[in-house]
Kinemage of the C-alpha trace (Angstrom):
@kinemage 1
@onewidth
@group {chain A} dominant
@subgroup {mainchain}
@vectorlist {calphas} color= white
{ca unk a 1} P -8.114 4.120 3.692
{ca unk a 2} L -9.399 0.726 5.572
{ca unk a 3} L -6.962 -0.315 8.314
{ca unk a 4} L -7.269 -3.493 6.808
{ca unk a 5} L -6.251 -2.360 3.326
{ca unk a 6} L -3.174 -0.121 4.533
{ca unk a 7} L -1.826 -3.090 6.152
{ca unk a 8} L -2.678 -5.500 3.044
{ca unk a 9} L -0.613 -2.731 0.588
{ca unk a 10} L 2.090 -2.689 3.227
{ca unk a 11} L 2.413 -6.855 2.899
{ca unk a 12} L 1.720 -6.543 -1.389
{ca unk a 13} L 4.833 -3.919 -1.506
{ca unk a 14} L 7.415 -6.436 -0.413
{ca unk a 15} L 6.337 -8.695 -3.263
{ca unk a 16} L 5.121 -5.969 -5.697
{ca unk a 17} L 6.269 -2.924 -4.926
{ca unk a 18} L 4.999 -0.812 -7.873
{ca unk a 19} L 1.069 -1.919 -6.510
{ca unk a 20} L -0.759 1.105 -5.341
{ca unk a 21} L -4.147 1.618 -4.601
{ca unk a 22} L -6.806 3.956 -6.389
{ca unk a 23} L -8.412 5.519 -3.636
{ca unk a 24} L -11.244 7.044 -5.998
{ca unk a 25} L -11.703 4.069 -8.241
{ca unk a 26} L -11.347 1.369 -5.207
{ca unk a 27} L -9.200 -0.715 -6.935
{ca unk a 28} L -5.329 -2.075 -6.770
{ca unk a 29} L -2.860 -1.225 -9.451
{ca unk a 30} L -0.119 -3.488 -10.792
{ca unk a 31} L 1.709 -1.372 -13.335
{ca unk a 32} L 3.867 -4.477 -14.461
{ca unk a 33} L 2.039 -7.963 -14.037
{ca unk a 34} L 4.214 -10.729 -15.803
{ca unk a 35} L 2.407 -13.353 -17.997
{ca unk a 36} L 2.656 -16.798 -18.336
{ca unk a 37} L 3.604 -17.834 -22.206
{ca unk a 38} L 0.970 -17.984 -24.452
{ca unk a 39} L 0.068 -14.102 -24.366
{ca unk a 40} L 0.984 -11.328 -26.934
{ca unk a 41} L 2.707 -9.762 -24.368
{ca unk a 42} L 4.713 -10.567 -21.629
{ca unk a 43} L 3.761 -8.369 -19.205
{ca unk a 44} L 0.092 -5.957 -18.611
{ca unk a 45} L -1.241 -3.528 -16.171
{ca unk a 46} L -3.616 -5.347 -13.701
{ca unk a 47} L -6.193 -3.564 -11.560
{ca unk a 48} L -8.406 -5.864 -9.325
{ca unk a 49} L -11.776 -4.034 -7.814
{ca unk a 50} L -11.951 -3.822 -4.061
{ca unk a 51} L -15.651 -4.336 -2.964
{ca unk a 52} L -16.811 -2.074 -0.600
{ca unk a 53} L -17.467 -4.991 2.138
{ca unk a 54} L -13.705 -6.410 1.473
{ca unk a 55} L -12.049 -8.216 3.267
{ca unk a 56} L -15.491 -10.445 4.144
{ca unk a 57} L -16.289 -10.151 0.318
{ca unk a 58} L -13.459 -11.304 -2.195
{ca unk a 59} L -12.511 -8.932 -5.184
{ca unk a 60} L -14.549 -10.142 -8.158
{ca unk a 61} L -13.118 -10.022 -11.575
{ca unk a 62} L -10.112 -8.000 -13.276
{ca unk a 63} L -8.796 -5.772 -15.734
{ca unk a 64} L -5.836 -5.999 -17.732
{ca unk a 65} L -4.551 -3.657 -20.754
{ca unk a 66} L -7.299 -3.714 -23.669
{ca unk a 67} L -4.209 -5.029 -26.094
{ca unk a 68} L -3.906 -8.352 -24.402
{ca unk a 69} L -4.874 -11.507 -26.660
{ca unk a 70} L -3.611 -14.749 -27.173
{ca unk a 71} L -0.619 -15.300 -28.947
{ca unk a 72} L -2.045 -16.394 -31.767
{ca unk a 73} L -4.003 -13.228 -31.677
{ca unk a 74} L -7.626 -14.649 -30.983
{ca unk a 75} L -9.634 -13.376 -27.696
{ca unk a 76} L -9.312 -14.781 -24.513
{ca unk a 77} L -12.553 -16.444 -23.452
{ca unk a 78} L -14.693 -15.023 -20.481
{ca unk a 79} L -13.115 -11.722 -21.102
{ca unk a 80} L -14.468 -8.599 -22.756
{ca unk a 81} L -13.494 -5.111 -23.714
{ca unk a 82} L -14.985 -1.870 -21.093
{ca unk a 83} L -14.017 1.320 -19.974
{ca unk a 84} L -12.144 1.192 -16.653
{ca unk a 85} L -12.751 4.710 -16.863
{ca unk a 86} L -12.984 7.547 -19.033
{ca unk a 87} L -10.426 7.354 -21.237
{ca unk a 88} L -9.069 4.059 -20.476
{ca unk a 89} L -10.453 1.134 -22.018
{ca unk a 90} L -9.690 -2.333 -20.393
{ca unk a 91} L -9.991 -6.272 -21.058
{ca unk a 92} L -12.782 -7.313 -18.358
{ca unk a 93} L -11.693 -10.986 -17.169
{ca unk a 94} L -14.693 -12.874 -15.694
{ca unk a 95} L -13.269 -14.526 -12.469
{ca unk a 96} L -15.134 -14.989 -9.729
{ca unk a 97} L -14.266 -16.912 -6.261
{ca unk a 98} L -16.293 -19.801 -4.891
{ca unk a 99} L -18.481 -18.466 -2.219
{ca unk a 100} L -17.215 -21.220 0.405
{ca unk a 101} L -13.637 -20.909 -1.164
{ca unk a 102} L -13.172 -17.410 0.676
{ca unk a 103} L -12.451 -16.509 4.165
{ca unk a 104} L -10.199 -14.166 5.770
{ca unk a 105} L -10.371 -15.486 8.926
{ca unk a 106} L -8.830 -18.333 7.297
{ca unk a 107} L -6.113 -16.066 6.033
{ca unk a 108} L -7.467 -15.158 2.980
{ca unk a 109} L -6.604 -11.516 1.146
{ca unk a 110} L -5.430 -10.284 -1.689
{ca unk a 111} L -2.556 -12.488 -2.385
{ca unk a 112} L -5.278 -15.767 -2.203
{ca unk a 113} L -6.698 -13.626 -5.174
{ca unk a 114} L -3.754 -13.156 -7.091
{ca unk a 115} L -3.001 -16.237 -6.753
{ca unk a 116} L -6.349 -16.991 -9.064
{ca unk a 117} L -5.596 -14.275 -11.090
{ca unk a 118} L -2.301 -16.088 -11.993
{ca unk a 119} L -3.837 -19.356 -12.573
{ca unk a 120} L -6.566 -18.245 -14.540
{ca unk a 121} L -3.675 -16.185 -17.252
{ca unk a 122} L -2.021 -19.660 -17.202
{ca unk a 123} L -5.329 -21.174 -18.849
{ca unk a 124} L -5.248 -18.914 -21.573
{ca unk a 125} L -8.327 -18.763 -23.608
């Protein structure tokens, strides 16, 4: 594992401490990620790609459990059903960072991304 990405997981577990990371599928796991209101569900698993130039790149996108709509049952916009892999379908959300918005020399990391992630659930559709 990165040295960079040890010590990120090391600063997510005080906050999160179910988060692991997929070695294989280079991604982060949240096994419980708690939802604004508005959902059909009040919590989902959350798994957030980690690009192979991170931390210069920012994560792009994530996946939540394939059973996640709107309350009222309709689909959330810029989102779309895949296979996170075999046997494991996901809902794709389209979120992307602005290229000028990211910089870990700034301080930027994971959290700045969750932080999006968050935002984006509390939009809804």
């Amino acid at each position: 594992m990165h040295p960079f990405i040890a010590s990120e997981l090391t600063r997510l577990m005080a906050r999160w401490p179910d988060v692991s990371f997929d070695h294989a599928g280079q991604r982060w796991h949240f096994p419980t990620w708690h939802l604004p209101p508005g959902w059909n569900q009040g919590e989902t698993r959350l798994w957030i790609p980690c690009p192979a130039a991170y931390p210069q790149i920012p994560p792009d996108n994530f996946y939540v459990d394939a059973a996640l709509r709107l309350a009222d049952g309709r689909e959330p916009g810029s989102s779309s059903i895949t296979y996170l892999e075999q046997g494991l379908s996901a809902r794709l959300f389209s979120y992307h960072v602005e290229a000028n918005g990211w910089s870990p020399e700034r301080g930027d990391s994971l959290e700045t991304f969750l932080f999006g992630v968050q935002k984006r659930l509390a939009e809804g559709s």
